[in-house]
N, C-alpha and C positions, 0 to 999 in steps of 0.2 A: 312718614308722619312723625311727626313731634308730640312729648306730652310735657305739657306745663310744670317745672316744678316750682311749687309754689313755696319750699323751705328755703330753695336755695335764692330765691330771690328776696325772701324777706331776710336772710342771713345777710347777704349783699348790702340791703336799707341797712341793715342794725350795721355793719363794719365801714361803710360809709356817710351814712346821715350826718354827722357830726364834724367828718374832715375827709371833704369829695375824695374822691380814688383819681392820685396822678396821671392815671393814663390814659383820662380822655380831659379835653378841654373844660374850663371852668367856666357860667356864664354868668357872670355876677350883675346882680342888680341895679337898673339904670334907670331913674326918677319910678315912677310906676309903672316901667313894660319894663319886659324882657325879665329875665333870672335864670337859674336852673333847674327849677322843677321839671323840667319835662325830661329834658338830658338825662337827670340820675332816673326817672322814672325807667326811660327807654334803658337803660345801662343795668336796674333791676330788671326789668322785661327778660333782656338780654341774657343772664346771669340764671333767668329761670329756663331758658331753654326755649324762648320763642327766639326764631333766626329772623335774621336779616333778608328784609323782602330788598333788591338793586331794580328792581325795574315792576313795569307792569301800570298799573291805575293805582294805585295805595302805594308808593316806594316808603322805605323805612330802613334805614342804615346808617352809620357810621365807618369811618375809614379814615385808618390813624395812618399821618404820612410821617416817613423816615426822616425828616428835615425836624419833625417837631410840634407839638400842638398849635402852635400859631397858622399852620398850614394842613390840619385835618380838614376833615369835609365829612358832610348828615345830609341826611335829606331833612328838611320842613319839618315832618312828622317826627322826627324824631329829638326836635329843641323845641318846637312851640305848641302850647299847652292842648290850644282850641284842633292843631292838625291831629297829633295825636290823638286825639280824640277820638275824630272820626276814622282815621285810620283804624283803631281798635274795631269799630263798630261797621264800616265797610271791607276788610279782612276779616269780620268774622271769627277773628280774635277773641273778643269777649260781645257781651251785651249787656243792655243796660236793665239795672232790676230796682225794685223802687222800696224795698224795707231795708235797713242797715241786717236784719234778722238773715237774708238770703247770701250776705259775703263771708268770706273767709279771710283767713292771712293771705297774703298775696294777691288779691284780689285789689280795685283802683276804687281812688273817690275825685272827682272832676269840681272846680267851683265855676260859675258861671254868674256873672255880673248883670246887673238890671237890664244891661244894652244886648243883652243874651250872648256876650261873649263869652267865650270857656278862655279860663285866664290862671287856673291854676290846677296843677295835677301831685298826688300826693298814696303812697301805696301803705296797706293795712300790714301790721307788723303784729297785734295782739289785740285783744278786748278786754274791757273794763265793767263788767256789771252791761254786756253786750254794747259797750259802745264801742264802734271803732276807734284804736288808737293805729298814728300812722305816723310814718316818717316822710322826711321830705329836706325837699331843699329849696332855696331863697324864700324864705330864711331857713336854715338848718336846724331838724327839730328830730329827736329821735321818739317816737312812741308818746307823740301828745295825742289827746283829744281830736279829732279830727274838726269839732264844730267848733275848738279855741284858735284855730292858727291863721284861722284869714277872714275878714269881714268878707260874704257872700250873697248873692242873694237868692241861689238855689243850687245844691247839690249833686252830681249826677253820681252811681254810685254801678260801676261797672264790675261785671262778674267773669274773668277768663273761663273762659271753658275748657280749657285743653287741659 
């Protein structure tokens, strides 16, 4: 069994939020889909000591190939905001709880768009007078406000357990 650590992964957010870590693929922002919020999420995940699931009904991984980041390979969940998601929450990973009062550092906040897609993922680094502040990426923000960095139109606000 695994236990969460949740320093090393908000250490992870603070040393890359600002200028992604070379050794995994970059996903830069294209019109309004795609970015890399999810990618650095999963890579903080990663950093905290949850593994990589390679098979099964929820996969979640990453795999750097010797040729080059143009030629890595992730599973779904692990670059897109809305998979990830539920992969958290069908692994069993985290769940979801509904006060910002119930998270910690290391702990996720999800945005989800009027069409009820989850479109963006973003991990808790410190608090401010208990608001979450969080790092992220597309666009790269270290330790804002969690309810400044992206028009939304509901929150999901996920708790790891491990």
């Amino acid at each position: 069994m695994y236990k969460y650590n949740r320093q090393n992964a908000v250490n992870y957010a603070l040393t890359y939020a600002l200028k992604p870590n070379p050794y995994y693929r970059y996903f830069p922002l294209i019109g309004n889909s795609s970015g890399d919020c999810s990618n650095f999420i999963s890579q903080c995940l990663y950093s905290g000591n949850i593994p990589m699931i390679y098979n099964g009904n929820s996969p979640w991984w990453y795999t750097r190939n010797s040729r080059g980041r143009s030629y890595d390979t992730w599973s779904v969940s692990w670059a897109v905001a809305n998979s990830l998601y539920w992969h958290i929450k069908i692994s069993s990973i985290g769940y979801e709880v509904f006060e910002t009062s119930d998270l910690s550092i290391g702990d996720l906040i999800f945005f989800q768009d009027i069409k009820n897609v989850i479109f963006h993922s973003m991990i808790i680094t410190n608090f401010s007078n208990s608001l979450p502040l969080v790092c992220q990426h597309t666009f790269e923000a270290k330790n804002v406000p969690y309810n400044k960095s992206w028009d939304y139109y509901k929150a999901h606000f996920i708790k790891i357990k491990f």
